[in-house]
C-alpha positions in Angstrom: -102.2 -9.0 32.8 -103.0 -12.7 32.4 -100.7 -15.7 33.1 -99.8 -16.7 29.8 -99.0 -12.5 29.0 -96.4 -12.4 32.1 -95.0 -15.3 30.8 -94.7 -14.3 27.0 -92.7 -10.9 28.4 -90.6 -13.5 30.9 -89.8 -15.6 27.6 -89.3 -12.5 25.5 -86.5 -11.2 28.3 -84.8 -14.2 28.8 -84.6 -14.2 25.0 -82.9 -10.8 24.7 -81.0 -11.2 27.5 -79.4 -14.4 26.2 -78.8 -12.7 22.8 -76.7 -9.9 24.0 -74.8 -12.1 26.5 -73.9 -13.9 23.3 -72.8 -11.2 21.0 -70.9 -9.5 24.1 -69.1 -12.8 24.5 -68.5 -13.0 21.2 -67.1 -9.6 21.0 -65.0 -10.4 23.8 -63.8 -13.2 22.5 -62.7 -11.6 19.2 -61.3 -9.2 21.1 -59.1 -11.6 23.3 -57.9 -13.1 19.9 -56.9 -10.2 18.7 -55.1 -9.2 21.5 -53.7 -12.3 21.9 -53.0 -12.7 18.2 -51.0 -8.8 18.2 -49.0 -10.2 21.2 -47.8 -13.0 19.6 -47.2 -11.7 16.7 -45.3 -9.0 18.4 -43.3 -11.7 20.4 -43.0 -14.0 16.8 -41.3 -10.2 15.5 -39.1 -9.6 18.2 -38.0 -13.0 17.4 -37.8 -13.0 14.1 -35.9 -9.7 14.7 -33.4 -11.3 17.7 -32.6 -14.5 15.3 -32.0 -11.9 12.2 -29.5 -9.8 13.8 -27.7 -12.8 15.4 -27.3 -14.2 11.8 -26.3 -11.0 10.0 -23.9 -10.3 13.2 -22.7 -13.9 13.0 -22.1 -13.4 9.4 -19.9 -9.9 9.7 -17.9 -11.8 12.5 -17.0 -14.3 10.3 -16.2 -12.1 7.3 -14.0 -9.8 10.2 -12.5 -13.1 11.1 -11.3 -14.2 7.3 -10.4 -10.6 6.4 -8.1 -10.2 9.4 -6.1 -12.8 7.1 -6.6 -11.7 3.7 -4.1 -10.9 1.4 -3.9 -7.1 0.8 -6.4 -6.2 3.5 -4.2 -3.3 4.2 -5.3 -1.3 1.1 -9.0 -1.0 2.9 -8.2 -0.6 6.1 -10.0 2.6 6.9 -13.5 0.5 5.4 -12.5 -2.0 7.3 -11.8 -0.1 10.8 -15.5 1.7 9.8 -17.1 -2.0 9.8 -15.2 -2.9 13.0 -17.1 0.0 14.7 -20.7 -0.7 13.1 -20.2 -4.4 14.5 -19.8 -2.7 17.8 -22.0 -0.3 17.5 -24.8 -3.1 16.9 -23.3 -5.4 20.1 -23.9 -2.4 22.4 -27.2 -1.8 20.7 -28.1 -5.6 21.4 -27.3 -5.0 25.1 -29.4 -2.0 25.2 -32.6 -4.1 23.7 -32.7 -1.7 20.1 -32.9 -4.7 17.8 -33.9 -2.5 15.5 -30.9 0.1 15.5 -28.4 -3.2 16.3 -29.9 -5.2 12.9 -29.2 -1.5 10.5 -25.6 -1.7 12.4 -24.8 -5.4 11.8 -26.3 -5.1 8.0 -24.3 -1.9 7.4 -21.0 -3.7 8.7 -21.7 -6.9 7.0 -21.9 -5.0 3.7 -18.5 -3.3 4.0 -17.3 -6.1 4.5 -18.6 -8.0 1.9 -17.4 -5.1 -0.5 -14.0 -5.9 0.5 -13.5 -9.4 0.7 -15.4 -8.7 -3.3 -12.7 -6.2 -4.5 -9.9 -8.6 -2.9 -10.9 -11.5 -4.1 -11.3 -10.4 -7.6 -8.0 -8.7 -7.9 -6.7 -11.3 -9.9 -3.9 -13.8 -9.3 -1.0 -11.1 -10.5 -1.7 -8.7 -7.5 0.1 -5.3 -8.0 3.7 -6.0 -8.5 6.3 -8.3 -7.9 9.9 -9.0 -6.6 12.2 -9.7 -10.1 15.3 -8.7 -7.7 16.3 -9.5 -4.0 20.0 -9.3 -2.5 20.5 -9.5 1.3 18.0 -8.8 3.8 14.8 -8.1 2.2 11.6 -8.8 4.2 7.7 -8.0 3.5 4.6 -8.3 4.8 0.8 -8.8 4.1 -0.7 -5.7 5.7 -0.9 -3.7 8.8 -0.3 -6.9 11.0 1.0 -10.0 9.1 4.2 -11.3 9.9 7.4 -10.3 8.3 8.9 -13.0 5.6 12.2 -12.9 4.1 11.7 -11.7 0.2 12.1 -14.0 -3.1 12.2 -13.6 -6.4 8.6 -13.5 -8.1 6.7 -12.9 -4.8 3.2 -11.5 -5.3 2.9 -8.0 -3.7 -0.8 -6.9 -3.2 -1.8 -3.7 -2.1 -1.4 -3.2 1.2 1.5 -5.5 1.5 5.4 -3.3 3.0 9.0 -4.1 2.0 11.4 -3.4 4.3 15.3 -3.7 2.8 18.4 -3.6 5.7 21.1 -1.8 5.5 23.0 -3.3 3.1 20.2 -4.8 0.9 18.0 -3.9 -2.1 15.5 -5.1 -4.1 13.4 -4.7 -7.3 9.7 -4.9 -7.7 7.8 -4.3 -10.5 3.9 -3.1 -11.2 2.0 -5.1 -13.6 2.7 -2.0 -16.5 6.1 -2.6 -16.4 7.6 0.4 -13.6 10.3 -0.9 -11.6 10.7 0.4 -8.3 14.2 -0.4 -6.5 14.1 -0.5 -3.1 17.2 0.9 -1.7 19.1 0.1 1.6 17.3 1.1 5.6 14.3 1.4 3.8 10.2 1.1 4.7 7.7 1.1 1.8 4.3 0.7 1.6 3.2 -1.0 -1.9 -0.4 0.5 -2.2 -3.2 1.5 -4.9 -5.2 4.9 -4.7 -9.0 4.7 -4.2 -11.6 6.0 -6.6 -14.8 7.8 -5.8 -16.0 4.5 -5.0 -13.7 3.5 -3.0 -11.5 1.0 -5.2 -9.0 1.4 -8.4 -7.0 4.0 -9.1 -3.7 4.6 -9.3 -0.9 3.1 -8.0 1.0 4.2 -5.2 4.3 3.7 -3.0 4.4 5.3 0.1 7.8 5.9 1.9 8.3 5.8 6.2 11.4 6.6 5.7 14.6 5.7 2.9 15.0 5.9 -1.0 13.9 4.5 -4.2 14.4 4.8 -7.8 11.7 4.7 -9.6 11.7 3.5 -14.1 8.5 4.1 -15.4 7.1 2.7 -18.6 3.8 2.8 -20.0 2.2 4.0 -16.8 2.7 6.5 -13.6 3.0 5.9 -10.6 2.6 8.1 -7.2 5.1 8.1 -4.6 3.9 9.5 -1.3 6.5 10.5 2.0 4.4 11.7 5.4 4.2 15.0 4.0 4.7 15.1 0.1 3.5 13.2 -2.3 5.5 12.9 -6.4 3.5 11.5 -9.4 6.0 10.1 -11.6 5.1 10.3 -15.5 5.4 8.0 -18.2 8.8 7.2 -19.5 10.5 8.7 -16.3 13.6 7.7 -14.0 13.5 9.2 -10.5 14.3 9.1 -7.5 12.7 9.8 -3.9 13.6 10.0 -0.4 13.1 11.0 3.3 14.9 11.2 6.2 12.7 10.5 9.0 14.8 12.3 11.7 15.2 15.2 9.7 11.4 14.8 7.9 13.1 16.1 4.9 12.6 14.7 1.5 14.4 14.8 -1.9 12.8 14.5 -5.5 15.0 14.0 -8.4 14.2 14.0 -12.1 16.7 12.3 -14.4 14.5 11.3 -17.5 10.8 12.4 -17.8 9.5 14.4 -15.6 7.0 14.5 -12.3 5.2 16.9 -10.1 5.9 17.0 -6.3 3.0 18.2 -4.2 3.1 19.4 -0.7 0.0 18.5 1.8 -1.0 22.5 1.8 -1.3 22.0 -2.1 1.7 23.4 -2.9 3.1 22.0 -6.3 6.7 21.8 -8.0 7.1 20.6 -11.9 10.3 18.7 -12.0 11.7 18.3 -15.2 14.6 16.3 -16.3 17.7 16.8 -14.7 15.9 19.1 -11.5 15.2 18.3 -7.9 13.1 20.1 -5.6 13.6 19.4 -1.4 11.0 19.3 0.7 11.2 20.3 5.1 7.5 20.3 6.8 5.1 22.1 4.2 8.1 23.8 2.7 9.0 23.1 -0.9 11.9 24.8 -2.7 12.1 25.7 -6.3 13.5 23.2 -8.8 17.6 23.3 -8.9 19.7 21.9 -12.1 21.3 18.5 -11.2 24.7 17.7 -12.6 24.7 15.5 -15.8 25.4 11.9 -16.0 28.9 10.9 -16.1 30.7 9.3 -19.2 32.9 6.5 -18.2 36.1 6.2 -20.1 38.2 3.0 -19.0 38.0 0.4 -18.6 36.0 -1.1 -21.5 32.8 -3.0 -19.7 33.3 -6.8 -19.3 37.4 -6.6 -19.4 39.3 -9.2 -17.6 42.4 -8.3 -14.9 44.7 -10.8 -13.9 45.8 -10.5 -10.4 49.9 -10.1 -11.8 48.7 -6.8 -13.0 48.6 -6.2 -9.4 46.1 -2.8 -10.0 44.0 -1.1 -12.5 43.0 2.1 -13.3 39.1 3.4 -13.7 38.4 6.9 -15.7 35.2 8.8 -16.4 35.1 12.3 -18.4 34.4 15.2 -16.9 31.0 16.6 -16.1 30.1 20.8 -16.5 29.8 22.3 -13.0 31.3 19.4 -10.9 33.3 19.7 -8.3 33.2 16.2 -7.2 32.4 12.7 -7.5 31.0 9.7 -6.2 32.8 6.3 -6.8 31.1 3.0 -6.2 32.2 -0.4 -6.9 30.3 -3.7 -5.8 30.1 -7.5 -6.4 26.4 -6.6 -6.6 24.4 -5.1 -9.8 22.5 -3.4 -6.9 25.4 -1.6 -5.4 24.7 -2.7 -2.0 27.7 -4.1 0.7 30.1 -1.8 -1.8 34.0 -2.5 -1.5 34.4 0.9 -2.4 32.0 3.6 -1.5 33.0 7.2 -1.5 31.8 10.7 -2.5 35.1 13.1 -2.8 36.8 12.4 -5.9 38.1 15.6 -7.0 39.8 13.9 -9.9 38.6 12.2 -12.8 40.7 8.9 -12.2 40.7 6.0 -9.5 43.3 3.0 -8.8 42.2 -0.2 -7.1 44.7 -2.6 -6.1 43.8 -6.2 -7.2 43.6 -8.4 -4.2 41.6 -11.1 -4.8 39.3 -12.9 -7.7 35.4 -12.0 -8.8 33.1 -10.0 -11.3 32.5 -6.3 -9.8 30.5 -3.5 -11.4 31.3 0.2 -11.0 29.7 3.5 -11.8 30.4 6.9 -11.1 28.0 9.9 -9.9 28.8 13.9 -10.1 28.0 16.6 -7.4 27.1 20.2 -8.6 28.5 23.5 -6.9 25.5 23.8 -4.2 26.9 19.6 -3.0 23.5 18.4 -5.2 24.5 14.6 -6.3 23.2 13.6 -9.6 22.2 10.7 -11.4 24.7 7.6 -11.3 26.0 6.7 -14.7 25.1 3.5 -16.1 27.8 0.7 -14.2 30.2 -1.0 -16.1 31.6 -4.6 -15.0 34.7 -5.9 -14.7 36.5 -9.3 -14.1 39.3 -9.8 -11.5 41.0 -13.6 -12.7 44.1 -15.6 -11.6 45.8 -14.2 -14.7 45.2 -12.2 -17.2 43.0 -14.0 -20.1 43.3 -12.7 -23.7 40.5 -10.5 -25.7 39.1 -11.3 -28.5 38.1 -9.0 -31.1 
């Protein structure tokens, strides 16, 4: 092989060799980038992904902060104690390194909330009721754990808000259709709204720990729930409701309208007018006739007494089936801190002595043969003055 041959196949190897150093370097070097460029973007995702669930966190804390405040908070509380625990849920999640599993828990939480603080918000500046009545120690609070304020007059109640009335103190609150609910004395309510498939709306709702109300219904009904029964009140419908805590019995009276009482097992009672059905544990009884309302007699309402007439005399008629009766009189229209409370008049007549000046309002209720107390009659108000003043016709 000549010279110039041997040095034509040296040339032609160092040729190819040089080629495929080139292109393997190339390859190499894409391949590098690549590499390089999946782990960066991988750490630029798990970035992106740590800075997105510390905002969408950041945000549920701070809509967990201002609902903890909110105004009727305590009609969501079971959506709210489920966001609680899906904010949790993605801090542990966090501390485990499953950004992934922690961002679907913070987004998850953030939207309940958001869904609340929505439905509160746009409830609408007349909430569900409000007080129109407040004598003696009446308190209430916003939710599960505001603070308890003493009770005024035209206070907004919003659902999830409690009353709570002393022992000798009352109050009246009514809904936005026009149902008045009187809070009676020693009692505990819960002023509330049922929820709808979707979780807001429905109807309205008083739950009772423990005490009475009377319930006047207008347009509307209105549910009234005790720990174990619950009464839907109907349309044009006076009631009342109770339970003894200590005894975990509760009483549902009918004495215009009409409502059914429901047990917890689904056992269910039509009350009609004038009936009341008792209910122990999951026990319910049959309806039982109530005694009718009382006519009162003398004296005519608004008459004046002076005090040299030293005493008067109150009357009612008889009732069917009595065989007693209950005798208030108050300085109150809501009957509470009576001067005269009792419950075993076996007559129909009733002399106070006149002691001292002041308005005072009296009615008169009748018990039936089995000691069931019906309703009270409608009260009657007299005036007690230095001296008798004159009527005019």
């Amino acid at each position: 092989m000549s010279p110039s041959a041997r040095a034509d196949e040296k040339q032609h190897w160092y040729k190819i060799s040089v080629d495929t150093l080139r292109g393997a370097s190339v390859f190499l070097l894409l391949l590098l980038m690549a590499a390089g460029g999946f782990l960066g973007y991988r750490i630029l995702q798990a970035q992106f992904l740590e800075r997105e669930v510390e905002i969408v966190m950041a945000e549920a804390e701070d809509l967990e902060q201002s609902l903890g405040s909110e105004e009727g908070i305590g009609a969501y509380r079971e959506e709210f104690q489920t966001a609680q625990v899906s904010l949790e849920q993605a801090r542990a999640n966090v501390g485990a390194g499953d950004l992934g599993e922690a961002l679907r828990d913070a987004e998850h939480s953030r939207s309940l909330l958001t869904s609340i603080l929505n439905a509160l918000r746009h409830r609408g500046p007349a909430g569900e009721a409000q007080f129109i009545a407040v004598q003696g120690g009446v308190e209430f609070r916003r939710g599960e754990s505001g603070e308890w304020q003493p009770a005024r007059s035209r206070v907004t109640l919003y659902a999830g808000d409690y009353v709570k009335t002393a022992r000798s103190a009352s109050s009246e609150v009514m809904f936005q259709d026009g149902t008045v609910v009187t809070v009676r004395p020693d009692t505990v309510i819960l002023v509330d709204r049922g929820r709808s498939l979707l979780g807001f709306g429905g109807e309205r709702t008083v739950a009772i720990e423990y005490g009475w109300v009377n319930l006047s219904t207008a347009a509307g009904v209105i549910k009234v729930r005790t720990p174990s029964a619950s009464a839907l009140v109907r349309q044009e419908s006076q009631a009342l409701v109770a339970y003894d805590e200590q005894a975990r019995v509760g009483r549902f009276a009918t004495y215009q309208g009409n409502m059914e009482v429901s047990t917890d097992d689904g056992r269910t009672e039509q009350v009609a007018e004038l009936q009341q059905v008792t209910q122990s544990g999951q026990s319910l009884s049959k309806p039982r006739p109530l005694p009718a309302i009382p006519a009162l007699a003398a004296p005519d309402d608004g008459q004046v007494f002076g005090l040299d007439a030293a005493q008067l005399e109150l009357t009612w008629l008889p009732v069917p089936g009595a065989e007693r009766y209950a005798l208030q009189v108050s300085r109150s229209q809501h009957f509470v801190d009576n001067v005269i409370d009792v419950d075993d008049r076996d007559n129909l007549k009733a002399t106070l002595g006149l002691r001292g000046e002041g308005s005072f309002m009296w009615r008169v209720a009748a018990f039936g043969s089995e000691g069931v107390m019906g309703p009270w009659s409608a009260p009657r108000g007299f005036r007690v003055a230095s001296r008798s003043e004159p009527t005019t016709g």
